[in-house]
C-alpha positions in Angstrom: 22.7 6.8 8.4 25.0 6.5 11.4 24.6 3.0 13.6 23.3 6.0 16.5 20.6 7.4 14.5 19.5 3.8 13.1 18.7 3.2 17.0 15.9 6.3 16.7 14.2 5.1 13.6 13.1 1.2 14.6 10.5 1.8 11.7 13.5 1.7 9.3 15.8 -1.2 11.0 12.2 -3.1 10.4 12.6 -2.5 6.7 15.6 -3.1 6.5 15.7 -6.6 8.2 12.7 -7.9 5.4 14.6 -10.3 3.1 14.4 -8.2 -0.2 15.7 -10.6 -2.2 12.5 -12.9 -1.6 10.1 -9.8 -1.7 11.4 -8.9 -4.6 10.9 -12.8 -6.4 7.3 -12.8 -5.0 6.3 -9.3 -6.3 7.5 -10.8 -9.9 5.4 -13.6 -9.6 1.9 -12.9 -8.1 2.5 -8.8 -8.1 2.3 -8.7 -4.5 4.3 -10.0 -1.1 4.1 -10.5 2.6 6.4 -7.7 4.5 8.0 -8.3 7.9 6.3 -7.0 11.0 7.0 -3.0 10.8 4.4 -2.1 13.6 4.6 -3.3 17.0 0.8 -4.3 18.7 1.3 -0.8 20.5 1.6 1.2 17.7 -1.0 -0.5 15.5 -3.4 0.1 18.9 -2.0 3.9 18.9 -3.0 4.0 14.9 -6.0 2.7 15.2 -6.8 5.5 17.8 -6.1 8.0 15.8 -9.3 7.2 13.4 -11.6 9.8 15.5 -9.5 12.9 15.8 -11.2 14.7 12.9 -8.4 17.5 12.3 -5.7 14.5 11.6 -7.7 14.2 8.7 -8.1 16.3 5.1 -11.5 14.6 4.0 -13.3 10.8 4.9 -15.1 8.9 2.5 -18.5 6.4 2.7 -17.4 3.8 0.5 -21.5 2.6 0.2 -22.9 6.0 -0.8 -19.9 5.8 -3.6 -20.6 2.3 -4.7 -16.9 1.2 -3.5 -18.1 -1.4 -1.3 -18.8 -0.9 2.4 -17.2 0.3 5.2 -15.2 3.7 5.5 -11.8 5.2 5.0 -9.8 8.8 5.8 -7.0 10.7 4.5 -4.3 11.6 6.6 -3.6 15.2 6.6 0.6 16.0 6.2 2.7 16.2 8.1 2.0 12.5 9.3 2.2 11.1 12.6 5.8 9.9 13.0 5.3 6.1 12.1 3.3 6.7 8.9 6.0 9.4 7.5 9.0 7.3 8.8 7.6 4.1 7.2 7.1 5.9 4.1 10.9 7.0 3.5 12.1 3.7 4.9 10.3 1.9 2.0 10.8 3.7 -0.7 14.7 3.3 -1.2 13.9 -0.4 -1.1 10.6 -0.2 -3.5 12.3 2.1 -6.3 14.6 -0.6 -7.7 11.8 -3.4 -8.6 9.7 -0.3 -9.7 12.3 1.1 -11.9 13.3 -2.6 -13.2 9.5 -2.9 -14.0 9.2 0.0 -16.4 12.8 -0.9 -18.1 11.0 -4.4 -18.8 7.6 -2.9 -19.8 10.3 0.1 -22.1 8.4 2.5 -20.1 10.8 5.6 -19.0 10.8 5.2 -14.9 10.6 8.8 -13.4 11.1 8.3 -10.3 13.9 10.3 -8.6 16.7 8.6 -5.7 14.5 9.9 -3.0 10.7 9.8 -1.8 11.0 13.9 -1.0 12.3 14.7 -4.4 9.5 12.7 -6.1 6.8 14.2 -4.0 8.2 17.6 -5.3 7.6 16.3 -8.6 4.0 15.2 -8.0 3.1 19.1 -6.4 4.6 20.6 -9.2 2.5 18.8 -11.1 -0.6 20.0 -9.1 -0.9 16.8 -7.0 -1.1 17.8 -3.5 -3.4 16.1 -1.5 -1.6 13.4 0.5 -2.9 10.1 0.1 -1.8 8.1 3.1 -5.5 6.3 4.5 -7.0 4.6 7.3 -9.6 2.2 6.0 -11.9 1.2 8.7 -14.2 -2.2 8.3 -17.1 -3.7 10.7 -18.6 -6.7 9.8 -19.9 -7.2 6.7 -17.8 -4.7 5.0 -15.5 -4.5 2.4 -13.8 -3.2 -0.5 -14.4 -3.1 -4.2 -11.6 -4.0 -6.6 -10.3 -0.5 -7.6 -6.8 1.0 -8.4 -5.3 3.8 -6.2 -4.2 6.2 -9.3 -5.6 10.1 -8.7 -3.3 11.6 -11.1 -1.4 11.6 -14.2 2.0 10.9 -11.9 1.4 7.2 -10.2 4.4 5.7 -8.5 3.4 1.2 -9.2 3.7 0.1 -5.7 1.9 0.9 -2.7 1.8 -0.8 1.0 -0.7 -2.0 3.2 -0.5 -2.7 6.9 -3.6 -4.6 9.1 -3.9 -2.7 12.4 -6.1 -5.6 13.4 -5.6 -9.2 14.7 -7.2 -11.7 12.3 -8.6 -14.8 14.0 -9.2 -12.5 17.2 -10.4 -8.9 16.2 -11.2 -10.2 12.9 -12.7 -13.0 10.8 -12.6 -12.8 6.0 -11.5 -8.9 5.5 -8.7 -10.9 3.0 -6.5 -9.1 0.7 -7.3 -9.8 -2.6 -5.7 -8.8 -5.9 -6.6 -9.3 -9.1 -4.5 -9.8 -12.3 -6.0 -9.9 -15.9 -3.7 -12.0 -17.2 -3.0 -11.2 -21.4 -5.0 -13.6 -23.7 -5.8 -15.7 -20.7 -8.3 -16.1 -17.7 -7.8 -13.4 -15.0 -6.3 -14.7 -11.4 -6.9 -14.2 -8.1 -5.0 -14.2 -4.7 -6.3 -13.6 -1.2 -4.0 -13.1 1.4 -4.7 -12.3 5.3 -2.1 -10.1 6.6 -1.2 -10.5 9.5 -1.1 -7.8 12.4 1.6 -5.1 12.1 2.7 -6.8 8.9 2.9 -5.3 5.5 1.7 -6.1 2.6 3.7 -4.5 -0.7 1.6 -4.7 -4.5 1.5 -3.0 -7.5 -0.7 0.2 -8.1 -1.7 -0.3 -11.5 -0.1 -2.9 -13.6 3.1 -5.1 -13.5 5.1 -6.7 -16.0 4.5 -10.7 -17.3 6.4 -12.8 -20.3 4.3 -13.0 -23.4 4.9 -13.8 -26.9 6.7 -10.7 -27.6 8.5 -10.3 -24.7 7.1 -8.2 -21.7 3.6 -7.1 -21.2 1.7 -4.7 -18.9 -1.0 -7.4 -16.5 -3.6 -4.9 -15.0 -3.9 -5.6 -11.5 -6.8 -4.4 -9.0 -7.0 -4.5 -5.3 -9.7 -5.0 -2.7 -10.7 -6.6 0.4 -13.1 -9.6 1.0 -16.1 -9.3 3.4 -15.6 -8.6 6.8 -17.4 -11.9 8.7 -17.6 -11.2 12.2 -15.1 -8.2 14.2 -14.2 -4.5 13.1 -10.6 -4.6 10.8 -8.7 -0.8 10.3 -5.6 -0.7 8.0 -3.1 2.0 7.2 -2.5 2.6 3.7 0.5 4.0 2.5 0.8 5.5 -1.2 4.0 7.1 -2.8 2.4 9.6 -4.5 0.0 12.7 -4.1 -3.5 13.5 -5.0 -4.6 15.8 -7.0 
């Protein structure tokens, strides 16, 4: 990418600047880490706004009448608005490496291919279609059970979160939690409030830890804590389809 078209894509120069090196260390270690601010306030508020506007979105869900906790989330529909789609293929070149150094650990074959287009390809022709970026939306009292974002037999293992929200000012709890069941020992927990416009990278479905023999697969789930006073919305961004 030329220094000129860089200067067009601040979504990606955002990426970029995260130190990788200590993402990477942290994502070892709890299966999750803190990424550098990739939305501006504007953007988040220009997000936010889109939550409404019914034809940006393929289907919504009522996460009470489905026993997933409380609150409500959409689906984007594809093509996404410009920030979701560019902070998509800015991620995944920096995402594929720890998740292909995960499954050589684990002995799994990776499948992933060099680019985020190529490996959607490879999800459609496998009958997964339904894109799977989300806005979550959370008033007080909400929040989400622990659950893992799978919908198909083709899973890429990370995924990204971003609030939308100001914690302390727009929002009080609506933590990030994730939780690892640890082999032949007691599970653990982390929380983590994200801050506004920051990401937050973890694993989809499991991640690798040292054992006895070597490397084993730690099950991890995701959710979010109850909502205690405000309204919290966050973007959602997963790297593979629906089916």
């Amino acid at each position: 990418m030329t220094a000129a078209s860089r200067r067009t894509d601040p979504w990606r120069e955002r990426v970029d600047a995260g130190d990788w090196t200590a993402i990477t260390a942290e994502l070892d270690e709890f299966g999750g880490a803190l990424l550098p601010e990739l939305l501006t306030a504007g953007e988040t508020a220009r997000i936010r706004n889109l939550y409404p506007h019914d034809e940006l979105f393929r289907s919504t869900v009522d996460m009470g009448r489905h026993r997933f906790g409380q609150g409500q989330y959409r689906y984007l529909r594809a093509p996404y608005p410009e920030p979701v789609e560019r902070l998509k293929q800015a991620l995944y070149p920096h995402l594929l490496p720890i998740a292909r150094d995960w499954w050589a650990r684990l002995g799994r074959s990776a499948p992933w291919p060099d680019t985020l287009d190529e490996w959607l390809t490879m999800c459609h022709a496998a009958g997964q279609h339904k894109s799977t970026a989300i806005l979550l939306r959370y008033q007080t009292g909400d929040w989400n059970a622990l659950h893992r974002d799978l919908y198909g037999d083709l899973v890429f293992p990370l995924q990204v979160v971003i609030n939308l929200n100001e914690p302390g000012v727009d929002h009080t709890g609506g933590e990030f939690l994730l939780l690892e069941q640890r082999p032949r020992a007691q599970s653990r927990g982390t929380a983590t409030l994200l801050p506004r416009g920051h990401g937050y990278v973890f694993t989809t479905r499991d991640r690798p830890v040292r054992s006895a023999r070597g490397w084993s697969a730690a099950p991890v789930r995701h959710g979010v804590s109850v909502v205690r006073s405000g309204h919290r919305t966050t973007l959602a961004l997963v790297f593979h389809d629906a089916a």
